[in-house]
N, C-alpha and C positions, 0 to 999 in steps of 0.2 A: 412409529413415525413421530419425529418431534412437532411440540406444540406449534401450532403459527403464533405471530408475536403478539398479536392483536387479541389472540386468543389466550393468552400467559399473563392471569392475574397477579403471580407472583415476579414479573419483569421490573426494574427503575422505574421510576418517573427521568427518563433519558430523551432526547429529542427523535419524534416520527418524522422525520424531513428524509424527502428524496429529492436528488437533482434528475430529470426524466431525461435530459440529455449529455447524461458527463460524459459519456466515452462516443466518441462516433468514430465508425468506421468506413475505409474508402481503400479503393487501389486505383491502379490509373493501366489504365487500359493495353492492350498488348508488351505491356513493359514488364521486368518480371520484379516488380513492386507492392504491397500492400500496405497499411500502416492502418494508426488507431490514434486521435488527436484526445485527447483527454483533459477535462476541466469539471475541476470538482465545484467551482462555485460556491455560493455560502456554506455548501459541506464543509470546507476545509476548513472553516474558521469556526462551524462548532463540533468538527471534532478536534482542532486543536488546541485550543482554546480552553476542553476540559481539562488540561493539563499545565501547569506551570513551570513550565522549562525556557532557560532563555533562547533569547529568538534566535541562534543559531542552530539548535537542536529541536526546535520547531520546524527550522526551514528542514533538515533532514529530513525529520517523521512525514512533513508536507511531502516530498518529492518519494519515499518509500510509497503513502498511499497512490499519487497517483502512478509510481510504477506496478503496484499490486491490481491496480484499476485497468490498467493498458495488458500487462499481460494474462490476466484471466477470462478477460474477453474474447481473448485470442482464442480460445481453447470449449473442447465440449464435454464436459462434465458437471455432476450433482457433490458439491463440497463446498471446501475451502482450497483458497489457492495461497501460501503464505511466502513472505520473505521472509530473512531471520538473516541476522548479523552480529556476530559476534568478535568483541574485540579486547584488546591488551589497552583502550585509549580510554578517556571519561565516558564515553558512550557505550557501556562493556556489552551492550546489549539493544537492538530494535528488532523487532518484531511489529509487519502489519500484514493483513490478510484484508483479503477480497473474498466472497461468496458467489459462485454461479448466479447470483441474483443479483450481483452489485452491491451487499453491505462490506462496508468498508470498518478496519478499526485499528487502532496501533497502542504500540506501548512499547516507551525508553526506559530503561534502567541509567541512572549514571551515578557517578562517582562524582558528590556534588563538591569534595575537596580538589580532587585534580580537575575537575571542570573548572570550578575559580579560579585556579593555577592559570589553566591555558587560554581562560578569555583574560584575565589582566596580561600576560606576554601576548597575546593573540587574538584582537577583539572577534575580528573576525576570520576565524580557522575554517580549514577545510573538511570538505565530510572527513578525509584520510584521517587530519590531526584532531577530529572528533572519534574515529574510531579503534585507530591505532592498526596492528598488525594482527591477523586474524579470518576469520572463512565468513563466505558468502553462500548461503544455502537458497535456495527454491522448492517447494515443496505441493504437490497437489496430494490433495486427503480430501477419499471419497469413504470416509466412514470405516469403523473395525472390521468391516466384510470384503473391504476391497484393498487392495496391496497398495500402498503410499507409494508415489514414484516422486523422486529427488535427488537432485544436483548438485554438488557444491564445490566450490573452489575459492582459493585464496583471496583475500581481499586484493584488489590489485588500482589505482589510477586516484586520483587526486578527489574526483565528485563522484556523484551517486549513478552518474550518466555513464561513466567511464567504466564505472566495477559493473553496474550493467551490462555491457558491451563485451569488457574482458570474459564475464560469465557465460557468455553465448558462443562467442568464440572459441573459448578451450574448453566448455563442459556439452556443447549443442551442435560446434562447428558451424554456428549458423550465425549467416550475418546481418546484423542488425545496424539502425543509426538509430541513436537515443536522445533526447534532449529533456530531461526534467528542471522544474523551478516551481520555487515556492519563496514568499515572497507580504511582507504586511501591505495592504493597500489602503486608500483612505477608507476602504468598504470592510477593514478586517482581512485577514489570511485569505491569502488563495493561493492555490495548487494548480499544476496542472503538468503536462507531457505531450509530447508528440514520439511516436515511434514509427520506420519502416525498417520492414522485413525485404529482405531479396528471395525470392521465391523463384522454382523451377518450373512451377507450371498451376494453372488452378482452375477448377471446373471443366476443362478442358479447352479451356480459350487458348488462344494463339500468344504467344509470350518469345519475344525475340530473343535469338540466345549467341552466345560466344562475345563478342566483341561490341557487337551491338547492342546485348544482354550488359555487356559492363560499363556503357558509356554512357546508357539509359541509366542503369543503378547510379552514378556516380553524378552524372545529374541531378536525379530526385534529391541526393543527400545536399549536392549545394543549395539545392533550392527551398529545400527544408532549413539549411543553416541558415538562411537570410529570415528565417524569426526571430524577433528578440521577445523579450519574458515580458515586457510592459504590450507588445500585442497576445501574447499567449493568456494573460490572466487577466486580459481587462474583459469585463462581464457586459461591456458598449458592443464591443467589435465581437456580432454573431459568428458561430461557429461557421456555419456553411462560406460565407464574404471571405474568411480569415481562408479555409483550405482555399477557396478559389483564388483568392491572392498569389500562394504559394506556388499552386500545381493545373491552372486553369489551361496553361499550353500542353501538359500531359496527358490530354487524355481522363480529365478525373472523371471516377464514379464515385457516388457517397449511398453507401449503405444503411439501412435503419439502426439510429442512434441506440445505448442500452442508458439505462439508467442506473445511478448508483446511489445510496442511502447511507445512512447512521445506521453499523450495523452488529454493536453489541450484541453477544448470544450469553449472555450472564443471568442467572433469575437466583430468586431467593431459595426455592426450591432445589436446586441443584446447590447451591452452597452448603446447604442444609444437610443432603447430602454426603456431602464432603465433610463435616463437623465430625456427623456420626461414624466416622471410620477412624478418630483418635482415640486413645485412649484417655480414660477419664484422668486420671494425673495430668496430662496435656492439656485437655478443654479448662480443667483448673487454673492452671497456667495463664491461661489465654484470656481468662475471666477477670475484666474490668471490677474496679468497684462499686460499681451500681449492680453488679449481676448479670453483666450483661460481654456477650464475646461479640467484637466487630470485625469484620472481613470487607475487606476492601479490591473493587473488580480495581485488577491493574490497567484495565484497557477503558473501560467510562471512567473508572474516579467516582464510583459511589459506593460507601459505605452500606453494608448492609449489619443490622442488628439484631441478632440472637439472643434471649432470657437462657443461661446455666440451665436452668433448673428445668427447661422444656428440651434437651437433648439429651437423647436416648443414645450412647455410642453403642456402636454394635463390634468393637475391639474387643479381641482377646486378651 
């Protein structure tokens, strides 16, 4: 069993912060609808924040965690639940993952030559012309004992909402409406989403179907489009006000909120780890001149520092 974090002397000095109500869930009654409204809240500004990327690859990595926040709550499992995107564009790479517990964390790779290229022609590009041509994965990982189940398909539509959608559609068959943003406010970064699912039936409630089934879906989604991003990420307008605005003639129910945190799983220990499996030619290599090897977590942005001469490789 892994350490708890509280309990992991060798963990960063990284921020303990949780938001106790970033995801909340709700569906609306006899309709065959659910959805999941998501606001990371000061989250999103320290976890994006550790990182120095300009603010259009900001707002991406923003709008990834809260898509990685929306759809793992969906779901009943003990892991990780990760996006991962890979591309031919300045962004050749993001990755964020969600925890069954709600820690959240990302990390962009890019291409800091052609990124300057594209924001002087393009101050402001789209996720597409930040990531270029290339695949969209989903992936749940419950640990080396359990079989990883993952999705993936072409990058496909202009924002993070669209490749979203595309992905459910031709990898799930399942239809969704998506809305992500992320966005600087005078308060710092914030994040957030709203998603509904069209669902066949659930708990075994009464759920109208055929025509009536699709005029009810196709409602919820206008109704949902009338949010704009300055009501979805302002930290004034409570969550509960914000869905009754939206969906108050539907029928809403509102489920117990989840919370989501800061949620690095990087320790000194497990790096340490990973040192001793080079061989000693290599950790030479790697050795600064003060004597010392640095590794650096790509998801917090903290250095961690190793003395040469106290690792033992265990390489043949």
């Amino acid at each position: 069993m892994e350490k708890p974090a509280f309990l992991d002397r060798d963990r960063p000095d990284v921020p303990d912060l949780v938001v106790p109500g970033g995801v909340t869930p709700f569906y609306l009654a006899g309709r065959p609808v659910r959805g999941r409204l998501v606001r990371l809240g000061v989250l999103a500004d320290t976890l994006l924040t550790r990182h120095d990327h300009p603010a259009p690859v900001t707002r991406l990595a923003g709008k990834a965690l809260a898509l990685v926040a929306a759809l793992a709550s969906a779901l009943k499992f003990q892991g990780s639940f990760s996006l991962q995107m890979k591309g031919d564009g300045p962004v050749s790479m993001l990755v964020a993952d969600c925890t069954n517990t709600g820690a959240l964390r990302f990390y962009a790779r890019t291409d800091d030559e052609a990124l300057a290229a594209l924001l002087e022609e393009t101050p402001k590009p789209t996720d597409r012309e930040l990531l270029g041509n290339g695949y969209m994965a989903l992936t749940v990982d419950q640990g080396p004992e359990m079989d990883r189940h993952q999705g993936i398909v072409e990058i496909a539509g202009d924002d993070l909402s669209a490749m979203a959608m595309h992905y459910f559609a031709s990898s799930e068959q399942h239809a969704c409406w998506i809305m992500l943003a992320c966005q600087m406010t005078d308060a710092g970064w914030r994040a957030g989403g709203l998603i509904l699912e069209r669902i066949a039936g659930e708990g075994g409630s009464h759920v109208v179907e055929d025509e009536a089934a699709e005029a009810s879906w196709e409602t919820a989604t206008i109704l949902a489009g009338t949010l704009s991003t300055k009501e979805l990420l302002d930290d004034s307008l409570p969550t509960l006000q914000l869905l009754h605005r939206l969906f108050h003639e539907e029928d809403l129910h509102v489920s117990q909120p989840r919370a989501l945190a800061f949620g690095c799983r990087c320790s000194r220990a497990r790096l340490a780890n990973v040192l001793e499996t080079f061989p000693q030619d290599d950790l030479d290599h790697m050795c600064q001149d003060d004597g010392n090897i640095v590794m650096t977590c790509e998801f917090c942005n903290v250095d961690f520092r190793f003395a040469r001469k106290n690792i033992a490789t265990q390489a043949q």
